[in-house]
Structure formats: structure tokens, C-alpha cells
N, C-alpha and C positions, 0 to 999 in steps of 0.2 A: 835179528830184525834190523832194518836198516831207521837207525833212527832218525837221519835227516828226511826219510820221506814221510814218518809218523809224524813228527811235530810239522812239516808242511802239509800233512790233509787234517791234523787238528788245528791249525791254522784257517787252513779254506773253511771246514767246518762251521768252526765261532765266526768266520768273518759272512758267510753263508745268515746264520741264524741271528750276526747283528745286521746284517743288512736287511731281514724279515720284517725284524725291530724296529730298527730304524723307519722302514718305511710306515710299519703301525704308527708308528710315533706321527711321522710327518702327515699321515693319512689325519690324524684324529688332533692334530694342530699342537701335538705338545712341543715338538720340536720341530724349525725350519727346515725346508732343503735343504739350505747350508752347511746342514750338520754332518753330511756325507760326508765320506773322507775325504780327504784333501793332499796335495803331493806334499811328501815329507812327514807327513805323519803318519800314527804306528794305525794296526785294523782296530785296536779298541781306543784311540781315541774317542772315536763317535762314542762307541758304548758307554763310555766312564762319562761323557756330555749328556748323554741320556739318561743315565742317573743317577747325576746330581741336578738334571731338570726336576725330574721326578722326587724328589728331596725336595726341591723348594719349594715346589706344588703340596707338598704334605705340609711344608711349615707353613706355608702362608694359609692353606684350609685351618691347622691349627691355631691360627690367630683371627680366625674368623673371617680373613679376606675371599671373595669370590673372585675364580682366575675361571675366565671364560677363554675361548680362541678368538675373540675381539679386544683383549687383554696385548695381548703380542705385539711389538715393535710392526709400526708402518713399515721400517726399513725391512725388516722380517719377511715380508709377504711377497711370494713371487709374482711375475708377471701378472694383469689380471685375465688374460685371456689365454693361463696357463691351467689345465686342467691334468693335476699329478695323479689322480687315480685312475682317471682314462689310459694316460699313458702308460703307469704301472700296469694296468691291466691288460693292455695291447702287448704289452712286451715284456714278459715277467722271468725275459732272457736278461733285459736290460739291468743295470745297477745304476743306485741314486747317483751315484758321480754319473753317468752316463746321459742319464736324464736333464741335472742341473748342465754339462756341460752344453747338453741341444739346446736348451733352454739360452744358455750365455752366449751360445754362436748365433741363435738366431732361424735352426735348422726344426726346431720342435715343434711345427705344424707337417714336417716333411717325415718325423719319427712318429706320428699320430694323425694322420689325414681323417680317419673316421672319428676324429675325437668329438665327442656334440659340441654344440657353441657353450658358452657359456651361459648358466642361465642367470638372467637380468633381474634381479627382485626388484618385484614393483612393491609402489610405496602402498602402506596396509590402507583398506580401504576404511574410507571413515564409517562409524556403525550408525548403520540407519535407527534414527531417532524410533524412541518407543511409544508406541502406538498409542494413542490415550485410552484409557478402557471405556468402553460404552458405557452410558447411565443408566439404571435399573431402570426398567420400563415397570410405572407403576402398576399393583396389580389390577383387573379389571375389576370394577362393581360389581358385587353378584345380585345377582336380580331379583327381586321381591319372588315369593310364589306366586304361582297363578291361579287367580280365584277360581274357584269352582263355576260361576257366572259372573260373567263381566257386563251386565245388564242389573239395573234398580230393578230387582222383583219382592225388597221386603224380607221379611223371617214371615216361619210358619209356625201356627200352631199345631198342628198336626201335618206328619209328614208321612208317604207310604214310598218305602222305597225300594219295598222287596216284594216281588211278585206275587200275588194270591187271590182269594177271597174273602172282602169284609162285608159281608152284611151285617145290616142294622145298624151299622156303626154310627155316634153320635159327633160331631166336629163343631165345636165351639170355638170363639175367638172375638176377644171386644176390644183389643189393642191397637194401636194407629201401625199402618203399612206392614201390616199381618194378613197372611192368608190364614181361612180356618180348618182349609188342609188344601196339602198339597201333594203332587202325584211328579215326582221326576224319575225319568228313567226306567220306569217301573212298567209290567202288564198287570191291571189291577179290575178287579168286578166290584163293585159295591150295591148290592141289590139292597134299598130301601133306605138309601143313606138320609140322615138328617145334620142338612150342614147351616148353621147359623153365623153368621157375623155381622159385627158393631165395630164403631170406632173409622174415623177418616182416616184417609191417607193426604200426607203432607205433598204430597207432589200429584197433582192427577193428569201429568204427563208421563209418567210414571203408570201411574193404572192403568191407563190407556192404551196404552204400546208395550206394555210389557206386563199385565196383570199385575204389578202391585197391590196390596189389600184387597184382591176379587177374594168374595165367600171361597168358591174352589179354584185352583188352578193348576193345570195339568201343565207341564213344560219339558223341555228338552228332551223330544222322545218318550213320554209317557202317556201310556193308556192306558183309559179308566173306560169303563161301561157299566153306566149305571141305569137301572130301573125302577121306577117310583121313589127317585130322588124328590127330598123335597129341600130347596136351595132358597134362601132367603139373607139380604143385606140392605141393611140402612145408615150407611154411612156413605159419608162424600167419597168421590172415588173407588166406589168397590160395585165391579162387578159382581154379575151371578157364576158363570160360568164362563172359564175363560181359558183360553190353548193358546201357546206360546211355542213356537217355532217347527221347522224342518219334524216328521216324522210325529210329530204330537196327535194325539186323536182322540176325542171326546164322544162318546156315545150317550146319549141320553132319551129316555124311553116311557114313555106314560108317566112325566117327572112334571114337576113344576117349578117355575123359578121367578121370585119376585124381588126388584129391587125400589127402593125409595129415596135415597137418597140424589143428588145432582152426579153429575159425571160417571153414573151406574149404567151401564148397558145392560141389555138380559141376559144376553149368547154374544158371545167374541171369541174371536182370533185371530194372531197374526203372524208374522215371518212365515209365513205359508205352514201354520199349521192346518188342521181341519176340524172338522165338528159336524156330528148327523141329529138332529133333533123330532124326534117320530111323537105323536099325537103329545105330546106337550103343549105345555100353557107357561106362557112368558110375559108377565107385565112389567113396565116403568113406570115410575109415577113421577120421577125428579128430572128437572132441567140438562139438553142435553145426554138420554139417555136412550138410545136406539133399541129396538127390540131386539135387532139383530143385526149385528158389527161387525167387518172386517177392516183391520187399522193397516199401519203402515206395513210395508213388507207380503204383505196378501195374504194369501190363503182361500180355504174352503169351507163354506156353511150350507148345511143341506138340510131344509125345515119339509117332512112329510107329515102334514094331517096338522092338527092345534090350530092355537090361538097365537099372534102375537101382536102386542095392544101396548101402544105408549099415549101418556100423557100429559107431559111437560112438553114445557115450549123448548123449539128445534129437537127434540126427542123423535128422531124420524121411525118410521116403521123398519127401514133398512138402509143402513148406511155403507157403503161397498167399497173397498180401494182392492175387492178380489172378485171370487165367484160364486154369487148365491145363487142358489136354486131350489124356489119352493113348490111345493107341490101340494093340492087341495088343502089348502091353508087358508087362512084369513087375518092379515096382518092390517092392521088400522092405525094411525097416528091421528089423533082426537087432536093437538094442537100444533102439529107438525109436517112437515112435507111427508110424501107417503113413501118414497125411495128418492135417494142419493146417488150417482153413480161417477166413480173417481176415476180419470186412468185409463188407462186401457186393458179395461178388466167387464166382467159379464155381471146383469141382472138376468133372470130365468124365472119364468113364471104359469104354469102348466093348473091350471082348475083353481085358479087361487084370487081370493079378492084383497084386490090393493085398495085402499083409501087413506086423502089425508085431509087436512085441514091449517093450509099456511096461514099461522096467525101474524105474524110477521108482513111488513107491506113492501120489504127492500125486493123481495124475488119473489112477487105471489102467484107459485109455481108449483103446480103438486110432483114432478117428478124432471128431477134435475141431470145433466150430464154435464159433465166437467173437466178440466183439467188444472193444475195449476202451472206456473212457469216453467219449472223444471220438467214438464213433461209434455208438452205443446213442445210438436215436431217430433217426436218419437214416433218410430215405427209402430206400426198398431190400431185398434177400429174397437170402439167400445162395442157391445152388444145389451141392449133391452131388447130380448124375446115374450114376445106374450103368447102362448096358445090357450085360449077359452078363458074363461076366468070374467073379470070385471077389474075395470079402472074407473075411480070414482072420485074426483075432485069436489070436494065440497067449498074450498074458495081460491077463486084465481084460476087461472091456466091450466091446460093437463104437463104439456112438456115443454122445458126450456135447454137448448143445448145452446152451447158458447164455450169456445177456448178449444173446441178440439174437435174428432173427428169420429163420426157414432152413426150406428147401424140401429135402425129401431124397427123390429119386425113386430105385427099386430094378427094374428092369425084367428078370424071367429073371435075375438074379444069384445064383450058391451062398456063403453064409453058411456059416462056418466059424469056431463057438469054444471053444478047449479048455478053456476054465474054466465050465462046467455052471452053476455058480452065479451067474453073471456076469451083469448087465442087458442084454440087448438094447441098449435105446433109456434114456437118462435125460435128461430134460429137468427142468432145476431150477436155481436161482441159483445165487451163491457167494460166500463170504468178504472175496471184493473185495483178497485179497492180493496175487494178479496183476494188478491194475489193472482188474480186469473188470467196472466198474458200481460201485454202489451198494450193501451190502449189506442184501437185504431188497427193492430195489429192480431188483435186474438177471436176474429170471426167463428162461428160456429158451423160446422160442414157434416151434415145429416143426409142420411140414404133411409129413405122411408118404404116400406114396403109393407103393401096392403093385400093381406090371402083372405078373399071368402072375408072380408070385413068390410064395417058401414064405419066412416067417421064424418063428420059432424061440430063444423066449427069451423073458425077461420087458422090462416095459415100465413104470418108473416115473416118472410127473410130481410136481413140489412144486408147494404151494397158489397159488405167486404166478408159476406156467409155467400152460404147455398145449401140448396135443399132439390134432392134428385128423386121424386116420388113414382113408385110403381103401382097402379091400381090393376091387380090381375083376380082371378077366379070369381067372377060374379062382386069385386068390391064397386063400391058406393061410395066418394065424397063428396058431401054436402056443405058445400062453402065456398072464399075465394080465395085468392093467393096473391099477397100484397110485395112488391119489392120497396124497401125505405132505405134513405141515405143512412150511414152510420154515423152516432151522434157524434162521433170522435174524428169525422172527417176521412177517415181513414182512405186508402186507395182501393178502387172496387175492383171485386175479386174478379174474373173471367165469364165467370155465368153465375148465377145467383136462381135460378130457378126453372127445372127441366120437369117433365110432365110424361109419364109414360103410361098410354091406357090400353091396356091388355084386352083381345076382343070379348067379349059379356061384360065386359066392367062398364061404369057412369058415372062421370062427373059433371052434379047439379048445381051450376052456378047460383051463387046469393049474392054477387055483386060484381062490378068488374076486374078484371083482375090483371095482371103484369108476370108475364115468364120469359126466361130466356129464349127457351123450345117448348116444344107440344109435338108429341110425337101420338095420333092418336087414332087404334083401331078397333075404339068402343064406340061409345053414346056421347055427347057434350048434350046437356042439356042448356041453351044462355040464358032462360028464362027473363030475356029483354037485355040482358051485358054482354060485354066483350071480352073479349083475353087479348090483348096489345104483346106482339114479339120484340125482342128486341133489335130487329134487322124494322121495326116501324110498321110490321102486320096488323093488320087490326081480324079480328076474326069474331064472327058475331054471327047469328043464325039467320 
């Protein structure tokens, strides 16, 4: 074997696998470029530099110093726009002297042209501030239950609330703002019931509007039908029978029902409940006590056959803010007006005798139409229908309308008033102390309309009403028809009094009279007056 070329390729070899080293080294910052070999010295120089770097790097770990490659001599560091692993990697023909010398001539962008640039650390970015944590959002209230009725109707002494039949059943109750039974929600028959109650109620706006303390009271959807009920209460504020809201219905049938106390109605209902009352008997004897009632919110009352008979002052025969409708009845108020009518809502009156007796001197008027503030200027036309029957004012006037706008049809009805003196018809504003309008502002505006009827009596309008009467089928009136200033001043209304006479009809003058128009293809009797237009006609026979 030829030994000088053995030790020259173990020579290349080691000088081979320190130049690996080396470059590891210089790669990972333990040792500079510099360390490559250099002229005059032997191939392991480097090597034997490399580890005794490597050796000091242990002793210093072992003394607990940290040797980073930011540790290294500034002198140490090559060019800064030298990048040795690029270049190592472009050319891994090259050797570190090779490198370091491109490097010192100035030629190592020309032995590494794709080298990247250098990359530029930018300075760390400062840390965005921590966010403050949002505040507990306190928890919400939780909200009371909700009543079963959110309406004053009192506790009950007896309650039915499960659908059936009770006959005979007994219902007492003598405690304040106590019903002595009650029907919610329920379809209930009670044939021959006997229900008694005592005891006021504390609030009789309350009773009123909502049956608190009534003897019976059906509500929220509950049906009762009863026959030969006998229904009696003498306490303030308690009704006889009383329906309370949407879907409610009372049926009551060859029954009776007597109240004595003050603020006791006989029949009521409201929130548009309803009620039918067939040959029954219904008295009041206490102040304030209608025989038959509809309050706020309306509703429906339907009286066929019976009695209904009040006797306390303002205790009217029918008080309305809905739609009653009776039929071969006979309702009487001994100290009271004989009907109410609120709104624009209906009276209805078919074979049935109305009578009243205003003891009262503020409105002595047996049959009122009305509105209050809040409903003057609403769309809508009361209706008082009468077919056959009898209207009977025993003091004061038959009808007063004011504050609103009403339909009063008289069909074959007998008129009946003992005060000779007394108006007919008076359509005219008011004082506005009842809450009734505006004064000056709340005129009354009536469509009169006469089938097959005779009336009798006079007929006054004020400047800021009117009054538009049709006399058709053989009708007859006997009177005249007066236009008067309103006592409030007020601005006069457009026409105040139109006159329409259907051919067979008659109108027999009793004095002279003032209308807007006359439109006339009947009879005019002047019996010595005139009728004055208001274009300045005079018209006289």
C-alpha cells in the first residue's frame, strides 16, 4: 500500500468532516468564520479551536452562566449583509476559507447573487393594552305572577268552576265585597237556585263595572242558566245578577230578582258580556239602582216578557252604555227617568211599556240620549227604536238629546204625557256640568222618524243642534217647532231644523213655528200660524 497517499486521503477525510463542523459550528454561532483555516496553519487547527470552544461553553453552563450567540464579540460578527448559510448552501463545493476570503475581497454578493436580503427585525410590537372586562349586567327582576284577574271582583263565597248541573243549590254570603256565588269559566245549569247576599261592598265602583259583591256573578267566560232562580241582595253595592266580560252569558228564566240596597242594579252587564231575561221579575228599591244595566265596556241585555220596576231616585228603568232589547215587557221607574241612553249604543223596544217619573228638577226628562267628552265626535248614531208599545212620562218631557248624535224611530207607539206643558222633543246643548261636552260646543243632533205614528207636543231645537224629522205612513204631529239661541252662546250650527212630510202624513200646527226647510208632500194644517224659513219665507195657509 502506498502509504503517502493513505495518510493524504485520511488527511482530506478529517479535513472534509472538520470543515462539516466547522460550518455546523459557525451555522449555530458557536464559533466565527474566522475559525476556518487560515495559511500556515495545520487542517486541525480549527478542529482543536472548536473544541476547546465547546469546553468553555460547558464550563460556563456549569457555573451557571447563559452563553447566547448575542454573547459573541462585536468584533466576531461578520459583515451584516453577510448571510453564511445562504452561501454555504448555494455552494457546498465552497470551503469556509473560501467564503471568508469572498467575504474580505468584497466579491460575496458575486458568489451568492440569489442570496435573500437580509432580514431586518423590526422592533417587537408593544402589547396592546388588556381589555377591561365588562361589568355583570345585573340580573333582571323577575316579575310577580300574574293574577288570575286583574280587575276588583272581590272573593266568593261559593264558586262553580267545573262544568255541570246544580239544582236546588243554596248560596249564601253576608261578608263585604263577596259574591254569594260565582260562575268563572265554567258551563253551568242551576235550576231552582236560591242565592242570598248581605253585607256592602267598600268600593261601589267596583260593583259597578266589575260585579264586586253582586248576589251572583258569572265572569270571564262562564255560563250559567238558571230557571226559577230566586236571586236576592241588601247591601250597598251588590247587585242581583251580574256578567262580566267577552263570552260571558247569563240566562235566566221564570226567576226572580230583588235588590234593596243603594248602588244595587237588578240585571247587569259589561265588557260586552251578555244576559237574556224571559218572563222574570226584577225590582230595586235603593238609590241609584237600574232595573236593568249595561256599564262600561257594553254589552248585551235581552228582557222577554216580566216586570222591571225601580224605585229609588235616579234608579232608572234602563240604563244603556250597550244594547238593550225588550220585548212585551213592562219596565217602570216610580222615581226615575224611564231610559238612559249612553254612547253610541241602541235602546230597542217591541210591545213593551216604558214609564218614568223624573223626580229630579236638573233634567226633567223621561228619556235621555247622551254622550260624554270622551265620546262626542266618534263615529256612530245612537238608536231608540220603538215598535208598538207605550211611552209614558208622568213628569217633565218625553225626550232630551244633547252632546251627541241619535236616531229616534217611533213606529205605532202611544205617547203618553201628563204635563201638557212639557216638550215633546228638545234637542239642545248644556252646561257641560255633567261632563257632557263643551259648553257652547256640545249641541244635540237628532233624526226623528215617524211610521204610522201620532205625536203630540211641542218640539224645541237650540241654534248650535238640529233636528231632521220625517212624518211618513199616515203619521200625525200635533205641535210646533221652535228654533232658540243656545244659552252658552255658542256658534249656530248650519241648519237646526228640517221638516220632511211623506204623502198621507199631517202636520197640525199649535202655534208658530221656525225651520230651516219644509219639504212638504202631505197636509200642513196652520190652524191660523205660520212656519217662517230660514231664507225669510213666511208660509201660512
Amino acid at each position: 500500500m502506498d502509504i503517502q497517499k493513505f495518510v493524504k486521503s485520511e488527511v482530506i477525510m478529517k479535513h472534509t468532516k472538520m470543515t462539516a463542523l466547522l460550518c455546523t459550528l459557525a451555522l449555530s454561532g458557536c464559533i466565527s468564520a474566522t475559525a476556518a483555516p487560515q495559511a500556515g496553519s495545520t487542517p486541525l487547527d480549527p478542529y482543536r479551536a472548536a473544541v476547546q470552544k465547546m469546553k468553555d461553553l460547558e464550563k460556563a453552563e456549569k457555573k451557571g452562566e447563559q452563553s447566547t450567540p448575542a454573547s459573541a464579540p462585536a468584533t466576531a460578527a461578520p459583515a451584516g449583509d453577510v448571510n453564511y448559510t445562504d452561501a454555504l448552501l448555494k455552494g457546498l463545493d465552497l470551503t469556509v476559507a473560501d467564503v471568508q476570503a469572498s467575504v474580505e475581497s468584497g466579491t460575496f454578493k458575486n458568489l451568492s447573487p440569489e442570496a435573500p436580503k437580509p432580514v431586518v427585525e423590526q422592533p417587537a410590537a408593544e402589547p396592546e393594552p388588556a381589555e377591561e372586562p365588562e361589568p355583570e349586567t345585573e340580573p333582571e327582576p323577575v316579575s310577580p305572577p300574574v293574577k288570575k284577574y286583574t280587575i276588583s271582583q272581590g272573593e266568593a263565597a261559593n264558586e262553580l268552576s267545573t262544568d255541570g248541573n246544580y239544582e236546588n243549590g243554596v248560596y249564601t254570603s253576608d261578608k263585604a265585597d263577596e259574591n254569594a256565588l260565582r260562575v268563572p269559566m265554567a258551563y253551568i245549569t242551576a235550576p231552582n237556585a236560591q242565592i242570598t247576599k248581605t253585607g256592602d261592598s267598600t268600593d261601589v265602583d267596583s260593583s259597578r263595572l266589575y260585579g264586586q259583591n253582586a248576589a251572583f256573578l258569572a265572569t270571564h267566560g262562564g255560563r250559567a242558566a238558571m230557571t226559577g232562580a230566586r236571586i236576592s241582595s241588601s247591601g250597598i253595592g251588590s247587585a242581583g245578577a251580574y256578567g262580566y266580560s267577552k263570552s260571558t252569558y247569563i240566562s235566566l228564566k221564570d226567576s226572580s230578582v230583588v235588590t234593596t240596597g243603594n248602588n244595587s242594579a237588578g240585571t247587569a252587564v259589561s265588557a260586552r258580556a251578555m244576559m237574556k231575561v224571559e218572563n222574570s221579575t226584577v225590582s230595586t228599591t235603593g238609590d241609584s239602582s237600574p232595573a236593568i244595566m249595561i256599564a262600561d265596556g257594553g254589552g248585551i241585555l235581552i228582557a222577554d216578557g216580566g216586570s222591571f220596576t225601580t224605585s229609588g231616585a235616579m234608579s232608572q228603568g234602563i240604563y244603556s252604555k250597550g244594547d238593550v232589547t225588550v220585548t212585551n215587557a213592562s219596565v217602570n221607574a216610580l222615581n226615575a227617568k224611564a231610559a238612559v241612553l249612553k254612547g253610541n249604543n241602541t235602546i230597542t223596544l217591541s210591545g213593551t211599556t216604558l214609564e218614568g217619573k223624573e223626580t229630579a228638577d236638573t233634567i226633567p226628562y223621561n228619556i235621555v240620549l247622551f254622550s260624554d267628552e270622551k265620546d262626542i265626535g266618534t263615529m256612530g248614531t245612537q238608536h231608540f227604536d220603538v215598535r208598538g208599545g207605550s211611552l209614558i212620562s208622568h213628569k217633565g218631557g218625553m225626550f232630551y238629546v244633547t252632546a251627541t248624535h241619535g236616531k229616534i224611530s217611533l213606529n205605532g207607539t202611544a205617547i203618553t204625557m201628563d204635563d201638557p206643558a212639557a216638550n215633546l222633543i228638545t234637542v239642545a246643548g248644556n252646561d257641560g256640568a255633567n261632563g257632557w261636552g263643551t259648553p257652547g260646543r256640545n249641541g244635540g243632533h237628532v233624526e226623528l222618524v215617524a211610521d204610522n205614528q201620532v205625536l203630540t207636543g211641542n218640539i224645541s231645537v237650540d241654534s248650535i243642534s238640529n233636528i231632521n224629522m220625517t212624518l211618513k205612513n199616515n203619521s200625525t204631529f200635533n205641535g210646533m217647532i221652535s228654533i232658540v239661541p243656545n244659552a252658552e252662546g255658542g256658534e249656530k250650527y248650519k241648519t237646526n231644523a228640517d221638516v220632511f212630510i211623506a204623502a198621507g202624513s199631517t202636520w197640525n200646527l199649535t202655534g208658530n213655528s221656525t225651520l230651516t226647510s219644509l219639504y212638504n208632500l202631505g197636509t200642513i194644517n196652520y190652524n191660523g200660524y205660520t212656519i217662517t224659513l230660514a231664507d225669510g219665507t213666511v208660509m201660512k195657509a
